[in-house]
C-alpha positions in Angstrom: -5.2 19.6 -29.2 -2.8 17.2 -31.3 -4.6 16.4 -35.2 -4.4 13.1 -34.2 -7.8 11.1 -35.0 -9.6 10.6 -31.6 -13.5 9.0 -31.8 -15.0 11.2 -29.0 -16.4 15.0 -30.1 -13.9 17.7 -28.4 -15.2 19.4 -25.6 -12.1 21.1 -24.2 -13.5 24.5 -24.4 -16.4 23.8 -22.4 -16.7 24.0 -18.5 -19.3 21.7 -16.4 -20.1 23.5 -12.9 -21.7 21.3 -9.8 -22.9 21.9 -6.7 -23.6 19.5 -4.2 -23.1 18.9 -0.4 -21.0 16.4 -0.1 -18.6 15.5 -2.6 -17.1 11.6 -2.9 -14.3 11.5 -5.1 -13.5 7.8 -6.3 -16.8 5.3 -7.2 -15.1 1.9 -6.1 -16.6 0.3 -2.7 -15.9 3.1 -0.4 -16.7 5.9 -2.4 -20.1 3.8 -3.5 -21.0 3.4 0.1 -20.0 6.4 1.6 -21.9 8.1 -1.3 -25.1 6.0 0.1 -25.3 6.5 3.5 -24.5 10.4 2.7 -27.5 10.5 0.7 -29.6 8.5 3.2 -28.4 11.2 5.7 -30.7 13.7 3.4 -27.7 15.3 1.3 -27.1 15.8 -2.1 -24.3 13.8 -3.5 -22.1 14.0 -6.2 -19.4 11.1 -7.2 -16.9 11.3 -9.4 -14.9 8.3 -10.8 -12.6 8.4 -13.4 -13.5 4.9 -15.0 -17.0 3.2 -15.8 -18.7 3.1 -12.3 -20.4 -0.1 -13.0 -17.4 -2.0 -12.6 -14.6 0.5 -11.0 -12.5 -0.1 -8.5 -10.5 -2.5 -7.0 -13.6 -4.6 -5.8 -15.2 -3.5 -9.0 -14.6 -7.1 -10.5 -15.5 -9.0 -7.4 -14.2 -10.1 -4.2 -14.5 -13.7 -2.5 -14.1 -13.1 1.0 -15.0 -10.4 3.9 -13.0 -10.7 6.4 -12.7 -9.3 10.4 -17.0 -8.9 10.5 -16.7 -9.4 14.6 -20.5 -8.9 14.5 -22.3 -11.2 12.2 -24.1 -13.7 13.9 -21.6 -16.9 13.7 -18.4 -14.7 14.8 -16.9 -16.1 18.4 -14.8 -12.7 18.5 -15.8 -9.4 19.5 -14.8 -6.2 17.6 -12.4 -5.1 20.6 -11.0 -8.4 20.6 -10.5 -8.2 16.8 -9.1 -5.0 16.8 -6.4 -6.0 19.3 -5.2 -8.6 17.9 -5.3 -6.8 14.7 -2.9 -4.4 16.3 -0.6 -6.9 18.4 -0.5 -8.0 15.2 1.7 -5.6 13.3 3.3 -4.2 17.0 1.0 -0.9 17.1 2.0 0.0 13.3 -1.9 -0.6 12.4 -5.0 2.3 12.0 -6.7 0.8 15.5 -10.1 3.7 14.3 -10.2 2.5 11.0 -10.2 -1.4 11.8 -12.4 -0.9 14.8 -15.3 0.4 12.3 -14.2 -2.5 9.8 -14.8 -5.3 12.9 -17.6 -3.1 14.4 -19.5 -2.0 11.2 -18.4 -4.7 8.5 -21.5 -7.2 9.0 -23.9 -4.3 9.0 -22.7 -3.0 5.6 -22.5 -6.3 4.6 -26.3 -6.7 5.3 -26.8 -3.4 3.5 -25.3 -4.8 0.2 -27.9 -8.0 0.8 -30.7 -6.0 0.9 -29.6 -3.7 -2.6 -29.1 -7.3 -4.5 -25.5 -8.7 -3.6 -25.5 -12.3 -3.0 -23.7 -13.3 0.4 -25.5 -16.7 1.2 -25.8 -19.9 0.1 -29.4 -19.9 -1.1 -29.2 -22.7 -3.7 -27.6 -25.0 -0.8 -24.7 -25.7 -3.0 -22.7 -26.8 -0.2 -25.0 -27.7 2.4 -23.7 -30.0 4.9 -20.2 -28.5 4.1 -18.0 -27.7 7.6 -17.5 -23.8 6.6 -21.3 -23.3 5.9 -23.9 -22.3 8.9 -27.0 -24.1 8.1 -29.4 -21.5 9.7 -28.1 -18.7 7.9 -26.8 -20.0 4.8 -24.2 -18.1 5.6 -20.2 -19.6 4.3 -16.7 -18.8 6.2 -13.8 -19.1 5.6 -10.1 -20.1 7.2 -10.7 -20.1 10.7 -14.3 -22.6 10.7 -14.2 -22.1 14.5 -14.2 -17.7 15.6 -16.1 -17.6 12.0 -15.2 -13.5 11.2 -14.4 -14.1 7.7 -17.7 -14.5 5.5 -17.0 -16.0 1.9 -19.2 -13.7 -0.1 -19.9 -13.2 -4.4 -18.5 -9.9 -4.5 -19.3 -10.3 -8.3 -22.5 -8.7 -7.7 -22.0 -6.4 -5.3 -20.7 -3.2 -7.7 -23.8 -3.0 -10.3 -26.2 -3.9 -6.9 -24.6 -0.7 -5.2 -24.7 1.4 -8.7 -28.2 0.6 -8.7 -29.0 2.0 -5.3 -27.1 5.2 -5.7 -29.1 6.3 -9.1 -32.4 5.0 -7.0 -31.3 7.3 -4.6 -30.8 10.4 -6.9 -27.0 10.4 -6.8 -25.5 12.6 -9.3 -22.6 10.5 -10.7 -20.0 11.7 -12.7 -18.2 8.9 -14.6 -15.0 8.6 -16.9 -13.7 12.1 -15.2 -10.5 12.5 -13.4 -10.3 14.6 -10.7 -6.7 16.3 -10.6 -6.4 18.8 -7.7 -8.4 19.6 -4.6 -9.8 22.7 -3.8 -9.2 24.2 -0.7 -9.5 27.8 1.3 -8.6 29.1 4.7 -12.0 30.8 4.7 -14.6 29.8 7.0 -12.7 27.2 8.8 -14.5 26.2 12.1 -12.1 24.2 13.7 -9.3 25.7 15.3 -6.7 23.3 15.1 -7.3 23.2 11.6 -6.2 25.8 9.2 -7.3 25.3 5.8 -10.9 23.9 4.3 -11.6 21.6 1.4 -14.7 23.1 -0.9 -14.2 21.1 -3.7 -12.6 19.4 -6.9 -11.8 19.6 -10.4 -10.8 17.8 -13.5 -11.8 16.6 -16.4 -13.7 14.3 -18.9 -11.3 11.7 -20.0 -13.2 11.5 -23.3 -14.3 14.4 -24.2 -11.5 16.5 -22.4 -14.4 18.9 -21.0 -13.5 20.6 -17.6 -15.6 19.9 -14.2 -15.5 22.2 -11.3 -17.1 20.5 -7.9 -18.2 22.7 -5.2 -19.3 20.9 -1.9 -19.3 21.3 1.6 -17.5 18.1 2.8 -15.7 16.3 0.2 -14.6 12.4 1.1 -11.4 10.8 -0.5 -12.4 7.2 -1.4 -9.7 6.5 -4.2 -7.1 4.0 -4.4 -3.3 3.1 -2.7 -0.8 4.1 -4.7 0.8 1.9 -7.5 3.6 1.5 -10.1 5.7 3.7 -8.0 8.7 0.8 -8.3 7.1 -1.6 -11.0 6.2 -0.3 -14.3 5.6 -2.8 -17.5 4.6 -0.7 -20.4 3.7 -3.7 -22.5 1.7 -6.1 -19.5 0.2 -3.9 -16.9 -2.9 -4.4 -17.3 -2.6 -8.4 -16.8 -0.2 -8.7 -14.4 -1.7 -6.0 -12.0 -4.2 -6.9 -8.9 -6.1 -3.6 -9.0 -7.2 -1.5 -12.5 -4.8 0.1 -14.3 -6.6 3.7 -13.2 -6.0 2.8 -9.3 -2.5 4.6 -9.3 -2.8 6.8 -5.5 -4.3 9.9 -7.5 -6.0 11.0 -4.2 -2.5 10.2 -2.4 -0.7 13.1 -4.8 -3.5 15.6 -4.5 -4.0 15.4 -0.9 -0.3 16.1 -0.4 -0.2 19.0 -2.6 -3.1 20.4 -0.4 -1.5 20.3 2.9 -3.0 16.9 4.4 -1.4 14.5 6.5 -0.1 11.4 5.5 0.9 8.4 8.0 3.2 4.8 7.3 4.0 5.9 3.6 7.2 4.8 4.4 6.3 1.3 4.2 6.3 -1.3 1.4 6.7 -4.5 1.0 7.9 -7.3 -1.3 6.1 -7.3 -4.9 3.3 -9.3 -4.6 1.2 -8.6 -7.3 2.5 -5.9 -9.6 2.4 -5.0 -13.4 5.9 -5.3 -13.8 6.2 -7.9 -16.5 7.4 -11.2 -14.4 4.5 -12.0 -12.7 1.1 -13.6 -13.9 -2.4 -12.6 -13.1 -3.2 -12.8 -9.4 -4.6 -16.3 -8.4 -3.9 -18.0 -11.9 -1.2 -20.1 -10.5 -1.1 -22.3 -8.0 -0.6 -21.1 -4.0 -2.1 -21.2 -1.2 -2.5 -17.9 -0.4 -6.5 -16.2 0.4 -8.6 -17.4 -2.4 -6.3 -20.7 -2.6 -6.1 -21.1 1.2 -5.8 -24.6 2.3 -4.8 -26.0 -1.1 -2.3 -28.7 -0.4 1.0 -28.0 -2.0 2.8 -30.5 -3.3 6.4 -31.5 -4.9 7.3 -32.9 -8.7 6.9 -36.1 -7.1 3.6 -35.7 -5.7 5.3 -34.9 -1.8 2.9 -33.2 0.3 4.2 -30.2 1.6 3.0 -29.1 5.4 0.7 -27.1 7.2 2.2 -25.8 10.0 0.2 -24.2 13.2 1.5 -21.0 15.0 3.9 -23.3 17.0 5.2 -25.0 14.4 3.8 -28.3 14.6 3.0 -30.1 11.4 -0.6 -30.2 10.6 -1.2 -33.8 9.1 -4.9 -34.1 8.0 -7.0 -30.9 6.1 -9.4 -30.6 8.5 -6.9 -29.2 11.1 -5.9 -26.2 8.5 -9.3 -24.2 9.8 -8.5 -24.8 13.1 -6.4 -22.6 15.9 -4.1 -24.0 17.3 -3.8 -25.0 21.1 -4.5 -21.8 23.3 -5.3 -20.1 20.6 -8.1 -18.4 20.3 -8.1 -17.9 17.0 -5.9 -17.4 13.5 -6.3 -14.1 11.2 -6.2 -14.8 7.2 -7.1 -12.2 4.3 -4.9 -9.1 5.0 -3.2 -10.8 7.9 -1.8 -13.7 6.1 1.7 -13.4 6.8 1.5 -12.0 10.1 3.3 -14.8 12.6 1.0 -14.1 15.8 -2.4 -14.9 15.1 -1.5 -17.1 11.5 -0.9 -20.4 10.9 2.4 -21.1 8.3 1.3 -22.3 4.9 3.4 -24.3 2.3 4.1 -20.6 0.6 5.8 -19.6 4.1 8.3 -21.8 4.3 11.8 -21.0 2.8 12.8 -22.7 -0.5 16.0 -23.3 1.4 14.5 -25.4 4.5 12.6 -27.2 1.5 15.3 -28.5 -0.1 17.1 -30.3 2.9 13.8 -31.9 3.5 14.3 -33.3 -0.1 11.4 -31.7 -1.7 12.0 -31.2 -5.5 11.3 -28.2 -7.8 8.6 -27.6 -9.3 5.6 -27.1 -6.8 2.0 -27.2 -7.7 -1.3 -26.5 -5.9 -3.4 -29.8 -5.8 -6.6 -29.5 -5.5 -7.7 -33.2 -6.2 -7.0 -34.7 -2.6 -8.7 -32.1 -0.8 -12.7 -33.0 0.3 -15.1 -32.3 -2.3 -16.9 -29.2 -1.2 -13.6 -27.8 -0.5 -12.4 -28.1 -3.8 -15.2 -27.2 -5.0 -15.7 -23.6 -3.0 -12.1 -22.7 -4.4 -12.5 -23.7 -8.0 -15.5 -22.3 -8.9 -16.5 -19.6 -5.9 -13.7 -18.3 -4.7 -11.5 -18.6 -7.9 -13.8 -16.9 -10.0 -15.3 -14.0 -7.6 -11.9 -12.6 -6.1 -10.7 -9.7 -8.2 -10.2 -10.4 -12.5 -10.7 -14.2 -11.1 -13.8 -15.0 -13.1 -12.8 -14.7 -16.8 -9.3 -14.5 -17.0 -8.7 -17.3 -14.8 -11.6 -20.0 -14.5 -13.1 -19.4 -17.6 -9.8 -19.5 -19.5 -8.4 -22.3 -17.3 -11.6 -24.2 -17.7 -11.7 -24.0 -21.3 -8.2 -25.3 -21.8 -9.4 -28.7 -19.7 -8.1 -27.9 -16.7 -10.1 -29.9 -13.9 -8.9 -29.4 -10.2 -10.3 -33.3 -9.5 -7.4 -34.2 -11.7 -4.9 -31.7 -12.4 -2.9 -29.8 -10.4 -1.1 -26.4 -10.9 2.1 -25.4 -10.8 3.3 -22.2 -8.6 5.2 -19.7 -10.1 6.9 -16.9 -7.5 6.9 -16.8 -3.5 10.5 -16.8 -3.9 10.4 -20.5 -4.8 10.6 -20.2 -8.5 10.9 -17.7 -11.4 9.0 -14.9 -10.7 10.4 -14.2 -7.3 11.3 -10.0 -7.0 14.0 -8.2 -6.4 14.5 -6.8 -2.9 14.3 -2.8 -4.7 11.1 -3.7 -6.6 8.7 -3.1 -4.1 5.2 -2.1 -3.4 2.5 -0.5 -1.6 0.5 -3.5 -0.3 -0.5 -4.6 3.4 -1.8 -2.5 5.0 0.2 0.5 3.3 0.3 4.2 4.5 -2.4 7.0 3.7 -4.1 9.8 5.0 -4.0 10.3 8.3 -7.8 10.4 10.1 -9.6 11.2 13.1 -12.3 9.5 14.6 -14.7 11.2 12.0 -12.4 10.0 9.7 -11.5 13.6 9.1 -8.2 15.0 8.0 -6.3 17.6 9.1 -8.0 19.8 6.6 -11.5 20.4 7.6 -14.6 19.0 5.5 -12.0 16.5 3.8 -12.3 13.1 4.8 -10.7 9.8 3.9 -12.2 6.3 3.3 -11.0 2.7 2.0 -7.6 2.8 0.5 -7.4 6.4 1.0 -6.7 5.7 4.9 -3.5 5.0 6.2 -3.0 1.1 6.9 -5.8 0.2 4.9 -7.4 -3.4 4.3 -9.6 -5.3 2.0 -13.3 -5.0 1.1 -15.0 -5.1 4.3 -12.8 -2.8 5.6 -13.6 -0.4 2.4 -17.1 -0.7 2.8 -17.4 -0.2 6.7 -15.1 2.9 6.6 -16.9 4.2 3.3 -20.4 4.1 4.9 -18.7 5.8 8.1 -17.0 8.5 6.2 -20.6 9.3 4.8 -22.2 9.5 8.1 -19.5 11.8 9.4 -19.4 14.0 5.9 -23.2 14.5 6.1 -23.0 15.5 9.4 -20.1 18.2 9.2 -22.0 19.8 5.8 -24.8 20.7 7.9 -22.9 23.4 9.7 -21.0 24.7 6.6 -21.7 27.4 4.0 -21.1 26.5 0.3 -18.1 28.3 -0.7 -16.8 28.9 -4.4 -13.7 29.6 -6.2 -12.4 32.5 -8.2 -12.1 31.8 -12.0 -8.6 32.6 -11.7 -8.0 29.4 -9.8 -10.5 27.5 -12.2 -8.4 29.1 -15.4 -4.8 28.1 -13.9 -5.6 24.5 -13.6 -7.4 24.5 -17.1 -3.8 25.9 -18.3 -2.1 23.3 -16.1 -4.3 19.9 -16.9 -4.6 20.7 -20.9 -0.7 21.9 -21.7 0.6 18.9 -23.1 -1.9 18.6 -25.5 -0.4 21.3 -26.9 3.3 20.3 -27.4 4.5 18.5 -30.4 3.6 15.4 -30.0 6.6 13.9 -32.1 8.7 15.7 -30.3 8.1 14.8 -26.2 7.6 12.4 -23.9 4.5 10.1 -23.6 3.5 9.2 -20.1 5.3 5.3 -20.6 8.7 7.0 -20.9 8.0 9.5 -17.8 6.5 6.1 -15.6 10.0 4.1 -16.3 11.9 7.1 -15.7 10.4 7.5 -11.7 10.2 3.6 -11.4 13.8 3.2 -12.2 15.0 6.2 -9.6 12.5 4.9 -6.8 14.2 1.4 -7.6 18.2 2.9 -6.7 17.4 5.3 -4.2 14.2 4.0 -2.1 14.9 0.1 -2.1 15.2 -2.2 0.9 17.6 -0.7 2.6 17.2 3.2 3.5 20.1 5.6 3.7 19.6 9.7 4.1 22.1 10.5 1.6 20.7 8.0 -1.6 17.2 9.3 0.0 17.9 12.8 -1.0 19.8 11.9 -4.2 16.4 10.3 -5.2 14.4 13.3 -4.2 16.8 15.6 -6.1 16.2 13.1 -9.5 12.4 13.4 -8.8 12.9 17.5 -8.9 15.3 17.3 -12.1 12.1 15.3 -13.9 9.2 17.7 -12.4 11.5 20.9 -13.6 12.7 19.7 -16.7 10.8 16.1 -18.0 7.3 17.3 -17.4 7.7 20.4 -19.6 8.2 18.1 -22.3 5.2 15.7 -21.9 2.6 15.6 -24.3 -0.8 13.8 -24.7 -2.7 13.1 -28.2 -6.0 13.1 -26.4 -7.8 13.2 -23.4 -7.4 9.2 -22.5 -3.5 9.8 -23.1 -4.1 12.7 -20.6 -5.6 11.0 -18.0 -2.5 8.4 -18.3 0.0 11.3 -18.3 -1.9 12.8 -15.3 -1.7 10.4 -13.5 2.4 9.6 -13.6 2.6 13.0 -12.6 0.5 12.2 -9.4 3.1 8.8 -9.2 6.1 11.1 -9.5 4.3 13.4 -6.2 3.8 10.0 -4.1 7.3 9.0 -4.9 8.4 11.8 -3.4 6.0 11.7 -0.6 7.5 8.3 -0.3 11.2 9.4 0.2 9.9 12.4 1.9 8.5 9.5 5.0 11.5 7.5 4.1 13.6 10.4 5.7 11.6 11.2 8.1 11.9 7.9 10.0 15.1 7.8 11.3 14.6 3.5 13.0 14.3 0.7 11.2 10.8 -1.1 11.7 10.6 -4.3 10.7 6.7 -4.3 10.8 7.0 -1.6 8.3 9.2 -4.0 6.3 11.5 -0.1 7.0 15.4 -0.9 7.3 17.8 2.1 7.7 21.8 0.8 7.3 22.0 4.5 9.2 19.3 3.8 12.1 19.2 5.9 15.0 18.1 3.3 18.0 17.5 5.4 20.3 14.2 7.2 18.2 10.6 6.3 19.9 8.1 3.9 18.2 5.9 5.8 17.4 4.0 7.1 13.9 5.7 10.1 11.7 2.9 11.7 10.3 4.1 14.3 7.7 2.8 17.2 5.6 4.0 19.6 3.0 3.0 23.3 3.1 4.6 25.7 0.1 7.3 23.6 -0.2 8.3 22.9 3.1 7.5 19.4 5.0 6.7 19.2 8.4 6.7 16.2 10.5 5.3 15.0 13.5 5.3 12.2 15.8 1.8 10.7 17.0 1.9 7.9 20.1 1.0 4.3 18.6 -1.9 4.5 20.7 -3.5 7.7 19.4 -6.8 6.0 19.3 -7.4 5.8 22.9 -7.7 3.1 25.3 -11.2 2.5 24.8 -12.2 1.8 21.2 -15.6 1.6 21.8 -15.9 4.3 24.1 -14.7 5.9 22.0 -16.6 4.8 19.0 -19.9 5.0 20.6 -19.3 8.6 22.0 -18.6 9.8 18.1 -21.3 7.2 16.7 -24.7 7.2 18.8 -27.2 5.9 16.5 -25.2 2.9 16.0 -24.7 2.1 19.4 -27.1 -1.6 18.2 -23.6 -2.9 15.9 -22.9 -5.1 18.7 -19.3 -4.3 20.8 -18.0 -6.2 23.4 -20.5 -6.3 26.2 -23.2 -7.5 24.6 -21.5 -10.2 21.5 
């Protein structure tokens, strides 16, 4: 290792072995959950995260709303209804299993959490009387006040609650370790459209440097989407970025070094919420998007901008901003924000262009101090303040400058209206992004490896993390009962050792740090894989990514194991960049719900998905009907789920 001074004693010598049944790799909200049930289900769990479990995670730092819960007990909407509109929603392009357990299941994790210590009522009767708050439950929505499927929750407590439960439960969890490559065999595989098995993990102590091996017999994939593939600020990531900076898609790279499927990872969208330098932490300016949703947004002059309902007509009073519009049955927020069908059209929605020849003038601010009380006060205080890096950062800081949303207002930076609007090549993996492809076990195409939360393609927020995490479990338990424990040689343990530790022995004044290698693939994603697609700067993009993996990464180096971990994981960015422009090719028609425009597209190619995979080398694609879910949902779901046939479906909501 590098004689530079590091705090921690050097373990990299030393290897840690650990055997378990099932296997969760990634402690955020679906790894935490699926790790629960699993050991409810009687198995030994082991979790590995690669930060401080206590707090990991996207949802790690709290969450203020849990949307599409079809069966709590104020929802008007059934899950199949839910799910529907869910798909209409984004024409087919949507994970119709994954959402169905999300509207099915999402209440009864959400009950789960209550029971383990997470707060998701108003106990203290803050706002009783308020029109979002159900006075026999206690219970608080939000956005649509009338089909009631989004629950305002303090997600702020829901992490160390969880934490608590798994070490109650005797879940072995292995913390501050990054998991680098999957471990897989074509040995005892029982399925026959499958060909390979996933036994396991390794990696390594981001401290200490010491090497883990995990052996299991079903291992679930519960990390993170992909980020900084496009958007890379070496001096402000950590600020400017929605998710932790260790939420970077490692499970997306390793999965497709192993062989597994991958759906939609040809879709991004517009920077939202990126570390690339121009933008500010999420929610500290004014908007009126989620958390901020109905601030009034108004001009330099104090001009109200409107509301609009789905058919355009202006909403004049606040109280209309919950409410669908006419024959409708009801309006989708949260994920679904931006989604024309079943949303209403905000301030933030409406073209800076259109507002100028209405004579609106620059700037705009969010203005709080018109809106009823208990409204204000549920968005500056609750929901400001439990949404992700919202509480200290944001409301704390903001408060202790004086800011006070009876009297002040706040301007809005971005949403194309002012300066921190993006570039049409800076994009990034957000809404509903692609992932591994699933089953309804949530299984892979390798057997005994499943996926959960932002693992899955089209993925959603926390609910939708939570419901699919606990399923996962269920359906991991379940396959480790009929599977041996199978280990690996030390051959394969002793190549990735030489693999993970090399750059820490380089000269470090001589290479590359992980920054320089970060810019380098966020520049080339940026000419070759930006709005508009074309085959031939696709494979000119690929062909950069290859010159960097053959002749940058021999030169990387690392001063200690936290600078590994970093350099590790830009590795793993560089493999999802080219599993991006990998998808990028395969699609051959532009989608506009995949926010995917070819200037070469081939209109006579089916809608459909185009799953692909990579075996030795070699990717392989294939396309999957829109409708690979079935007809049926909860046929289907209640043929593969029996015990939970009570979460509530359509018949009996």
């Amino acid at each position: 290792m590098n004689d530079i001074e590091w705090q921690y004693q050097s373990e990299i010598s030393k290897t840690a072995y650990h055997d378990s049944d099932v296997l969760v790799l990634g402690g955020g909200i679906a790894g935490c959950m699926a790790a629960i049930d699993a050991a409810k289900s009687g198995m030994r769990v082991t979790v590995v995260e690669k930060a401080g479990i206590k707090r990991s995670g996207a949802g790690g730092s709290g969450c203020d709303h849990w949307e599409n819960a079809a069966t709590n007990p104020g929802s008007t909407v059934s899950a199949e209804t839910l799910t529907a509109a869910m798909m209409d929603d984004n024409d087919g392009y949507n994970n119709a299993i994954s959402h169905y357990i999300e509207a099915r299941e999402g209440w009864h994790y959400l009950s789960q959490i209550e029971t383990m210590g997470g707060k998701i009522r108003d106990d203290e009767d803050l706002y009783k009387g308020a029109a979002f708050r159900d006075e026999k439950t206690k219970l608080l929505y939000a956005y649509d006040y009338d089909s009631k499927t989004t629950l305002r929750i303090w997600g702020s407590t829901f992490k160390p609650a969880m934490v608590k439960t798994m070490r109650s439960l005797g879940i072995e969890i292995v913390e501050h370790t990054m998991v680098t490559s999957l471990l897989t065999t074509e040995e005892g595989v029982t399925d026959s459209q499958r060909t390979k098995r996933c036994i396991g993990a390794m990696g390594f102590q981001t401290r200490t440097g010491a090497f883990h091996v995990f052996h299991a017999k079903s291992v679930i994939m519960a990390m993170s989407r992909p980020a900084r593939i496009w958007l890379f600020s070496a001096s402000y990531p950590g600020i400017c970025e929605f998710r932790p900076m260790s939420c970077i898609g490692d499970g997306h790279a390793m999965g497709w070094r192993a062989g597994a499927e991958f759906n939609m990872m040809e879709k991004s969208v517009r920077a939202q919420f990126s570390s690339s330098g121009r933008s500010f932490p999420p929610y500290s300016t004014g908007n009126n998007h989620n958390t901020w949703y109905p601030a009034s947004m108004v001009d330099s002059r104090g001009k109200t901008i409107p509301y609009m309902d789905r058919d355009g007509n202006v909403l004049e009073r606040v109280e209309d901003r919950f409410k669908p519009a006419n024959n409708q049955a009801f309006f989708l927020k949260g994920g679904n924000i931006e989604q024309a069908k079943y949303a209403y059209d905000g301030p933030e929605t409406m073209p800076y262009e259109k507002l100028n020849e209405l004579g609106y003038k620059l700037p705009f601010y969010a203005d709080l101090t018109d809106m009823p009380e208990m409204e204000r006060d549920i968005i500056w205080g609750m929901m400001v303040g439990e949404e992700g890096k919202t509480k200290i950062p944001v409301l704390k800081h903001h408060t202790d400058a004086g800011f006070d949303p009876k009297r002040d207002v706040l301007q809005c930076y971005g949403v194309g209206w002012q300066s921190a609007s993006f570039l049409p090549q800076e994009r990034q993996l957000f809404g509903l992004p692609g992932g591994f492809m699933n089953d309804w076990h949530l299984e892979t195409n390798i057997e005994g490896l499943y996926a959960a939360g932002d693992a899955l393609f089209s993925s959603n927020c926390y609910g939708h993390a939570a419901s699919t995490g606990g399923y996962a479990g269920r359906h991991a338990a379940e396959g480790a009962k009929n599977r041996t424990l199978l280990k690996v040689s030390p051959e394969t343990v002793e190549a990735e050792r030489a693999r993970v530790y090399a750059p820490l022995y380089r000269a470090y004044e001589s290479g590359m740090t992980w920054k320089e290698l970060n810019h380098g693939i966020a520049k080339t994603m940026q000419l070759h894989c930006g709005e508009i697609k074309e085959a031939n700067l696709l494979k000119a993009g690929l062909s950069m990514l290859e010159t960097y993996e053959a002749e940058m990464i021999p030169q990387t180096v690392a001063a200690n194991p936290h600078e590994l971990m970093r350099l590790h994981e830009v590795y793993n960015i560089l493999t999802v960049s080219q599993l991006i422009l990998e998808a990028s090719l395969s699609r051959k028609k532009s989608v506009p719900k995949l926010e995917f425009y070819r200037n070469d597209s081939d209109e006579s190619a089916e809608e459909s998905f185009i799953v692909i995979k990579q075996e030795a080398g070699k990717v392989y694609c294939r396309d999957v009907s829109l409708n690979f879910a079935g007809d049926d949902l909860k046929a289907a779901y209640e043929r593969f789920n029996p015990s939970m046939a009570a979460v509530k479906g359509d018949d009996d909501h």
